[in-house]
N, C-alpha and C positions, 0 to 999 in steps of 0.2 A: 529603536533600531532605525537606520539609514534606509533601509530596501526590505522587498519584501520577506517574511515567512512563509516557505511551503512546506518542509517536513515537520513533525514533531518526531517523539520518541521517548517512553517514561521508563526510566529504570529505577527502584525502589523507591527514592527520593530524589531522585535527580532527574530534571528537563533536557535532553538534546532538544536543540533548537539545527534546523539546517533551513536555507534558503540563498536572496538576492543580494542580502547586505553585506557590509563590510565593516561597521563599525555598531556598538550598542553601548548607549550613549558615550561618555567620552574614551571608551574602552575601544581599541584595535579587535574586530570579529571579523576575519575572514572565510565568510560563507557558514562558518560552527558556529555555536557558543552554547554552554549550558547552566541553568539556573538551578539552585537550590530550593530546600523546600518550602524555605520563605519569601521565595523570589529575587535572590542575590543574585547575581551575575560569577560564577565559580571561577577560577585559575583555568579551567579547560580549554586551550587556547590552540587548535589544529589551524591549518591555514590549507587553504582552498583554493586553485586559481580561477574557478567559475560555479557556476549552479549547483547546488546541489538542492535535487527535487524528493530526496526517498532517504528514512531512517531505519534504521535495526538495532538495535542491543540485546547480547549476548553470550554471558558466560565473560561477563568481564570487558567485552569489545564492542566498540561502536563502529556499525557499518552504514558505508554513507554510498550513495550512487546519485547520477547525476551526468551534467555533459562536462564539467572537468577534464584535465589532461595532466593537471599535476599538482601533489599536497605537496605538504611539508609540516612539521612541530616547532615551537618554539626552543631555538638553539639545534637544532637538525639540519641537514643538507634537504637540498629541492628533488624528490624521487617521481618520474611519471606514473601516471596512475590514470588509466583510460576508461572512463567514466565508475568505474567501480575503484572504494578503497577501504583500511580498514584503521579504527586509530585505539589505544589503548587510554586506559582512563587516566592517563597523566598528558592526551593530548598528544601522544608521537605516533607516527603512520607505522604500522607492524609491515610485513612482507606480503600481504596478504595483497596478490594481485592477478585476477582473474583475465582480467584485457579486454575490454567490450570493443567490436569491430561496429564503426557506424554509428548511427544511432545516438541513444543517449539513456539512461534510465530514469525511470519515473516510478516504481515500483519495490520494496522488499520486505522480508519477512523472514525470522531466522529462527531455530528451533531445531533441539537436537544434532547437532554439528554440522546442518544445513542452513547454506544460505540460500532465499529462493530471490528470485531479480526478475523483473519484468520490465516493459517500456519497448520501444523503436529500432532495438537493435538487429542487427544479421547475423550474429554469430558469439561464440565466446573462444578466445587464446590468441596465443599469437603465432604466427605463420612461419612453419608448414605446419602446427598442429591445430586448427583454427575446427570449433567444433561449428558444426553449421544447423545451431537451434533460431529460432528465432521468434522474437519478441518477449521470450521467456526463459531460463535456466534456472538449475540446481545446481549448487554449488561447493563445493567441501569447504568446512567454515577455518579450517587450519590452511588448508595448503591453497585455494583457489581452483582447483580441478574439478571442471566438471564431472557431473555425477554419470555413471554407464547406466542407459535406463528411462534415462529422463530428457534425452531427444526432440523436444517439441518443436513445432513450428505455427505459431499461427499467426493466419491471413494481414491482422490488422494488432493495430497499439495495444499492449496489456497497460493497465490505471493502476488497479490494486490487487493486492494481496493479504491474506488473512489467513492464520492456521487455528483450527477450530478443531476440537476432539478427534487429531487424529489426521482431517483433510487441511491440505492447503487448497485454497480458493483464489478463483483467479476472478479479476475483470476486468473489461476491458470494450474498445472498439469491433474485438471481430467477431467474423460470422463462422467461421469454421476453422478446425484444427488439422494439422499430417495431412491435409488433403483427403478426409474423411468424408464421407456424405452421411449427413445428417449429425453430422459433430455440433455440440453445442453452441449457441450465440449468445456471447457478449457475458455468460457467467459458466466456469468452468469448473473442474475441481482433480487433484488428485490424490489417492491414497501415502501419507509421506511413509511410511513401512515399507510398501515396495512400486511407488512411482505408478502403479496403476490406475488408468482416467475412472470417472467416477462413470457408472452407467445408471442414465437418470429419463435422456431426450429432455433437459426442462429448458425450455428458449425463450430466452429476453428477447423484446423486441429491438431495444434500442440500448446504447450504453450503461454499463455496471460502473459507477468512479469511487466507489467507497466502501470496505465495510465494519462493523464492529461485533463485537457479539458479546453475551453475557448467559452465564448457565448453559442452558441446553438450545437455547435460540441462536443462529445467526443471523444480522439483518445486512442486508446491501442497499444500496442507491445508485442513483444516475439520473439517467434521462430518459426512461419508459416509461409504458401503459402502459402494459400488459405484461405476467410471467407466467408460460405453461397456459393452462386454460383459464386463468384468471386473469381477467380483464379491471380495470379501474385500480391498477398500482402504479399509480403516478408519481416515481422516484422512491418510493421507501417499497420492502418486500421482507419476507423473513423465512427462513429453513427452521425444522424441528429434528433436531438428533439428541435423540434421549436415552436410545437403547442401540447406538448404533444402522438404525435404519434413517435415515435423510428424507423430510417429506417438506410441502411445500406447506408453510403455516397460513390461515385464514387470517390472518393480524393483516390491517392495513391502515393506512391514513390517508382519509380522503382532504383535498385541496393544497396537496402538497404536489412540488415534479422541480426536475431539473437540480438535484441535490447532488451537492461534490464532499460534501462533508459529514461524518455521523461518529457519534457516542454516545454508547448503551450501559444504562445501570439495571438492575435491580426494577426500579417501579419508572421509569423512564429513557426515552429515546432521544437524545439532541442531536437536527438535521438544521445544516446550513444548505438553502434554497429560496426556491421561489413560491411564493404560497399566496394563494386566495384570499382576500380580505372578506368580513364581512359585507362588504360595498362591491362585490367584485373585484375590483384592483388588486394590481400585481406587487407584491410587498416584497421585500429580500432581509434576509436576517436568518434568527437562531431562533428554529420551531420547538417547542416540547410534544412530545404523545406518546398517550400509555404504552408501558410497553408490554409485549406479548404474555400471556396469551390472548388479552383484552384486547380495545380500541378504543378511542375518544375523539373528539371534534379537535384537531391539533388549538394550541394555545402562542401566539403569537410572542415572542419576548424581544423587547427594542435591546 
């Protein structure tokens, strides 16, 4: 590829790829492309007029957001599309058009005929119906209308998203939501049944950028010390929802912080960050460590 990758997105066998570039290798890839499960570069050819930072698949549809202003498909006319769009698995843009005002998206996550969107923006529609959520919406995965409900507003930038048994999970730069006191920071959650915030008080100190989960564990990352009364989580942290109750897991990894990246198996955690050397030095790469309930000395992989 020409430019960078930021989004991925796996649907049975198939790679969405979204990011910076425009070409992969001699093939025409504007800002999409998707690979097979051998690593072939497929027919999926959507065209993009700029960034796109956030992936989703489902039920058939690949949703892409980003700072974009207008896609298009192979053999299609040019349709604007304001940082939110949506393309069908032959590569042509459906009607699916929410209208991000501002901003830009970095953020989504789709399930159950919702689509959830996060990132920098002020609002979702377009004017005089303009909903005034911001940094974060709900979105109906057919028609693009906002959900009634799911209203939020908060302070600063949403990163990611993640739907897990039930909750969608938010993270992100900010420190409080609706103007709440005592609203969560920096990792959020709501019930997607009926849009209601999670009530937990559990506060990150400093930014959530990523999360993954597997089983009954969710893990997140960023750029903290410390979640709730536990000190020395130095970018990785983990929830236990096993029976419906949400607690904070003692799983941790020591010598890790400042993680933007993660995925969780079964008997392992991989975090893109910055990590502690033997020697002290500051390393960057792809960390492994056990994953919950355990812990391990993280294992460094070039």
């Amino acid at each position: 590829m020409n430019g960078t990758v930021i989004a991925l997105a796996l649907d049975a066998e198939v790679l969405y790829v979204g990011g910076d570039f425009t070409s992969v290798g001699d093939a025409t890839r504007l800002r999409l492309a998707a690979f097979d499960a051998t690593g072939q570069l497929t027919a999926w050819q959507p065209l993009v007029n700029a960034r796109v930072s956030a992936l989703a698949v489902a039920d058939g549809t690949v949703y892409a957001g980003g700072s974009f202003s207008q896609v298009a498909g192979v053999g299609s006319g040019t349709f604007p599309r304001r940082r939110l769009a949506a393309f069908d698995l032959q590569g042509q843009p459906t009607n699916w058009d929410p209208h991000v005002v501002d901003g830009s998206v970095r953020a989504l996550a789709a399930a159950n005929g919702i689509v959830y969107a996060g990132g920098d923006f002020d609002g979702i529609g377009k004017a005089p119906n303009v909903v005034p959520v911001r940094h974060f919406a709900a979105l109906d995965a057919t028609s693009g209308d906002h959900l009634l409900g799911w209203e939020h507003r908060f302070n600063e930038q949403v990163l990611a998203l993640h739907i897990h048994k039930g909750v969608v999970y938010v993270g992100g730069d900010f420190t409080g939501r609706d103007g709440l006191p005592g609203s969560p920071s920096h990792l959020d959650g709501f019930m997607i049944a009926t849009g209601v915030p999670l009530v937990w008080g559990l506060h990150v100190n400093k930014a959530v950028s990523a999360f993954s989960s597997f089983d009954h564990f969710l893990y997140f990352a960023g750029y903290f010390t410390s979640v709730g009364p536990l000190q020395g989580r130095d970018g990785l942290a983990a929830l236990k929802n096993a029976d419906g109750s949400i607690v904070l897991s003692n799983w941790s990894a020591p010598g890790i912080s400042k993680v933007n990246a993660l995925a969780a198996g079964p008997d392992l955690v991989y975090a893109k960050g910055t990590v502690v050397t033997g020697t002290g030095a500051l390393d960057s790469g792809v960390t492994v460590v056990e994953a919950a309930p355990g812990s391990s000395a993280p294992a460094h992989l070039h």
